[in-house]
N, C-alpha and C positions, 0 to 999 in steps of 0.2 A: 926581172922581166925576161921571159924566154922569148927569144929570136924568130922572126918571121923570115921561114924559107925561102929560098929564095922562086917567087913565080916564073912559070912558062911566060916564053917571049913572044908575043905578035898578037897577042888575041886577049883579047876584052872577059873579064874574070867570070863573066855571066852574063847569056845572051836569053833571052825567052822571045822566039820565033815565029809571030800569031797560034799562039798554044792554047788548047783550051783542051779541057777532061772535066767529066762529068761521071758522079757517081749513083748508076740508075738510071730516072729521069732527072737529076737532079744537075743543074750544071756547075760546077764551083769555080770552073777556071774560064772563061768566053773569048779567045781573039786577042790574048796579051802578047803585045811588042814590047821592051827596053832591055835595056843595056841597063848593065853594073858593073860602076870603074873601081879600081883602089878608090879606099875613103869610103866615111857611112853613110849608107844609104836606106834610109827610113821607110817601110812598108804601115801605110796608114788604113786604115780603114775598120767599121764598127764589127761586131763578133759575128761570123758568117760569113764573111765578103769574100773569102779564099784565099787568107794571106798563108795558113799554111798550108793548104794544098799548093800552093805557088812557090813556099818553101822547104816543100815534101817531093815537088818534081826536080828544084834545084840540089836535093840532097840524092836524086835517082832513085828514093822509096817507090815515085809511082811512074809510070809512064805514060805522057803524054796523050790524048786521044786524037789530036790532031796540032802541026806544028813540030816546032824542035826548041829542043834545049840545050845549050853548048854551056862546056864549062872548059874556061881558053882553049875552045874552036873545037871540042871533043863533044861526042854524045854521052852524057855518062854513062848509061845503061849497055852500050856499046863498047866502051872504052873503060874499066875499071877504074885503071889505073891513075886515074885521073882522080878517083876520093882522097891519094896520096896528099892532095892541096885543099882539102875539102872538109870541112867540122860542121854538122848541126846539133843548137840545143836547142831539143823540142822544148815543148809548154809545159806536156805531160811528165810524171815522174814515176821511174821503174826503176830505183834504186834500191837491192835488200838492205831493208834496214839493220841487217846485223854486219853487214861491213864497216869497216872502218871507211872514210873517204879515201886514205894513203891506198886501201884496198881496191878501191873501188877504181880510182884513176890508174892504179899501175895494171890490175885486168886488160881494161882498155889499154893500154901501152903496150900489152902483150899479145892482144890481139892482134892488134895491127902491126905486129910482127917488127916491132922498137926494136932491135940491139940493145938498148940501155933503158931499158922499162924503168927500174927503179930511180933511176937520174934523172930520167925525161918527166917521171912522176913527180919526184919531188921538186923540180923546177916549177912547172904547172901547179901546184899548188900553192907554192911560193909567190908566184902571178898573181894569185887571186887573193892572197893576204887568209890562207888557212893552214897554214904549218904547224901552228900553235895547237889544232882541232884535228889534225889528220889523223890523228890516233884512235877517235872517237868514234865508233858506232853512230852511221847517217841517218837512224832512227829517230835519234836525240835530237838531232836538228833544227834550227829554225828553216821558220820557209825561204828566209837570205841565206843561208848558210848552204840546203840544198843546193840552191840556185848558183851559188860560185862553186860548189863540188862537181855540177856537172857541165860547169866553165872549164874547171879543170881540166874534166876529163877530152873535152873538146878542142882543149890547147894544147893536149900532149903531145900531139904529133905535128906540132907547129903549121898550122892549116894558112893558106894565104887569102883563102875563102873561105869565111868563118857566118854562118845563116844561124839566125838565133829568132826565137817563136817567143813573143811576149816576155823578152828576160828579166822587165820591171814587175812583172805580178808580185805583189808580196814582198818587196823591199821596202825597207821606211826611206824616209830623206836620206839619210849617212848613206845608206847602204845602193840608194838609186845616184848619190854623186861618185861612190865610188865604182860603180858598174860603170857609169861616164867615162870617167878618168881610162877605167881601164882599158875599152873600148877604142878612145880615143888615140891610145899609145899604140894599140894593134894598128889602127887604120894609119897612123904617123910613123909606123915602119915599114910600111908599106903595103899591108892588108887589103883586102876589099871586105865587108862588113856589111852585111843585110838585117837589120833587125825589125820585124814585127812590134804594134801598138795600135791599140782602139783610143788611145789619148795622144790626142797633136801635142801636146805640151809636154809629153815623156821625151819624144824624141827632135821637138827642133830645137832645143839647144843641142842637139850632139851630129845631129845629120847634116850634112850638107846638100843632100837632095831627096825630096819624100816622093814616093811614088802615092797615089789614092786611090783603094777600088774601092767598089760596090757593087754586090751580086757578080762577081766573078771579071768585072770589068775594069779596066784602068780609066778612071777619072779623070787625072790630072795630073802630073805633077812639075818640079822644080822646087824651089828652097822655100823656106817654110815662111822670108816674106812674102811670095808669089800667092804660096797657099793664104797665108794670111791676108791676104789684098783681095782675093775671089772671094774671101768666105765675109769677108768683110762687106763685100760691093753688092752679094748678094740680096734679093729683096726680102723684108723682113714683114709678118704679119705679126701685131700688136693688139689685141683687146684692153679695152679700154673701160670701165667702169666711174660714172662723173654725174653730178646733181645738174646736168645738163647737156647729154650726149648732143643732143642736136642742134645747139647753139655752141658747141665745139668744134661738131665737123663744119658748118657754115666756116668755123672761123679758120679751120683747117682746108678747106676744098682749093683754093690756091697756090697753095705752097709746094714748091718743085718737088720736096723730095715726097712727100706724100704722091702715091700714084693709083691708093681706092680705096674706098671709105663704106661703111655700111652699119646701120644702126639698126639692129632686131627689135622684133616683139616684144622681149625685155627692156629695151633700151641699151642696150650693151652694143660698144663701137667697135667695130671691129678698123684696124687703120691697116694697108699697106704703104712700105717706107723703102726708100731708098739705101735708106741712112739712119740706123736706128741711133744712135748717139743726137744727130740734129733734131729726131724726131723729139727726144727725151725734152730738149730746151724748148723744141717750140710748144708742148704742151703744156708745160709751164706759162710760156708767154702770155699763150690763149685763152689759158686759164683766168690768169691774175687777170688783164684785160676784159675780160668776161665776166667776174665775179664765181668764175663754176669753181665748184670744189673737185679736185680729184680725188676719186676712193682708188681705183686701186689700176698698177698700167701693169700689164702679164704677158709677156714675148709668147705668143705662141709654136716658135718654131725653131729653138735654140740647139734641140739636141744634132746628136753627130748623125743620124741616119737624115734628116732634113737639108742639115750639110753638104754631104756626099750626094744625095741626088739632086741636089743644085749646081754639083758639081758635073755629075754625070749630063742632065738637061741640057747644059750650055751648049 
């Protein structure tokens, strides 16, 4: 494992200062305040939201339209010298596929003007568990294999702020516990670690704090029980399908967590819940007590954009 340098003293690893940029009319970024300490910190939010234009102003590709960006207390855009502590792995890949990976990460070592490109390269690769493959033309690759070469090349210059855009796309299970692990050893040396995901479940095992946007805005956040307790508590709409909608909702119209009920032209029930878990038993109850059959109970509103602007509402 190569060595996390040692960070500037006094100032907080990533600051984003009511920032918001907009491409066009388009706005991607709206009004964002937080902090990023050492340790992972999880960027959530569904495809659009502006998690990497969020992590395209933190790497100083764009700049700000309004607001500021500090990276420990510096402007990057301003301040160069500051990307010295600084690595991002975009989503996208602009690797020639006729390099080798050994190639490709010591380039980059070379760029950035290493002393020991070759050392520092083959450590970083080492890191990511490809020493065996370094030799091999990044053409041939799998889409994990990529993914850790241009880990590599991210970690060659021992960054203490390390911004990664979607790093789970295309890893299987092995290959998404061992991006964890490794992750976890950066941020456990003292790193700070921002990583991108449109899936809650990629990143709160490894995060300790998620931030939420949607449409360029920050939603929420704190630790992924927090997130899980909002998303949980949020109100749920349910259709219902039953050989007697309307001696169902009669036998549903009292019950706390139900909070509105409505039976169509088809006879199709539509339920609002508090609590979709209790609603699930009490249909059953009202059911069997009823003699109703149920055909068929379908969550209307489960996906992550439904989520996040429940989030956003509150």
């Amino acid at each position: 494992m190569a060595p996390v340098r040692a960070a500037p003293v006094g100032a907080a690893p990533l600051v984003f200062d009511h920032v918001s940029h907009w491409y066009g009319d388009v706005v991607a970024v709206n009004d964002v305040s937080c902090t990023v300490e050492p340790g992972i910190t999880g960027l959530l939010g569904p495809n659009g939201a502006g998690k990497s234009t969020l992590l395209h102003l933190a790497a100083g590709l764009v700049k700000p339209a309004s607001g500021a960006v500090r990276v420990y207390g510096e402007t990057p855009l301003e301040r160069p010298s500051v990307f010295r502590h600084v690595a991002l792995v975009p989503e996208r890949e602009a690797m020639p596929p006729m390099l080798t990976a050994r190639a490709f990460v010591e380039a980059r070592a070379v760029l950035l003007g290493l002393p020991d490109a070759r050392d520092a390269a083959a450590r970083a690769l080492a890191t990511v568990e490809l020493e065996g493959a370094a030799d091999r033309a990044v053409g041939g690759f799998s889409k994990g294999m990529r993914q850790r070469t241009k880990l590599a090349a991210a970690l060659v210059h021992e960054p203490t702020l390390l911004l990664l855009d979607e790093p789970f796309n295309g890893l299987d299970p092995r290959q998404r516990m061992q991006m964890m692990r490794l992750l976890e050893a950066r941020a456990a040396a003292g790193a700070a670690v921002l990583l991108s995901s449109h899936i809650l479940e990629e990143i709160e095992g490894v995060a300790s704090r998620i931030l939420v946007v949607l449409a360029g805005r920050l939603a929420a956040s704190g630790d992924h029980r927090t997130l899980r307790r909002l998303m949980t508590d949020r109100p749920h709409t349910v259709r219902v399908q039953a050989s007697d909608t309307r001696a169902l909702a009669a036998g549903l119209v009292r019950e706390s967590v139900v909070v509105g009920l409505e039976v169509d032209a088809q006879g199709v029930l539509t339920v609002r819940t508090t609590d979709f878990t209790s609603l699930g038993r009490l249909l059953v109850r009202v059911a069997q007590a009823g003699g109703i059959h149920l055909e068929a109970v379908e969550p209307l509103d489960e996906g992550l954009e439904h989520v996040f602007s429940y989030l956003v509402e509150r």
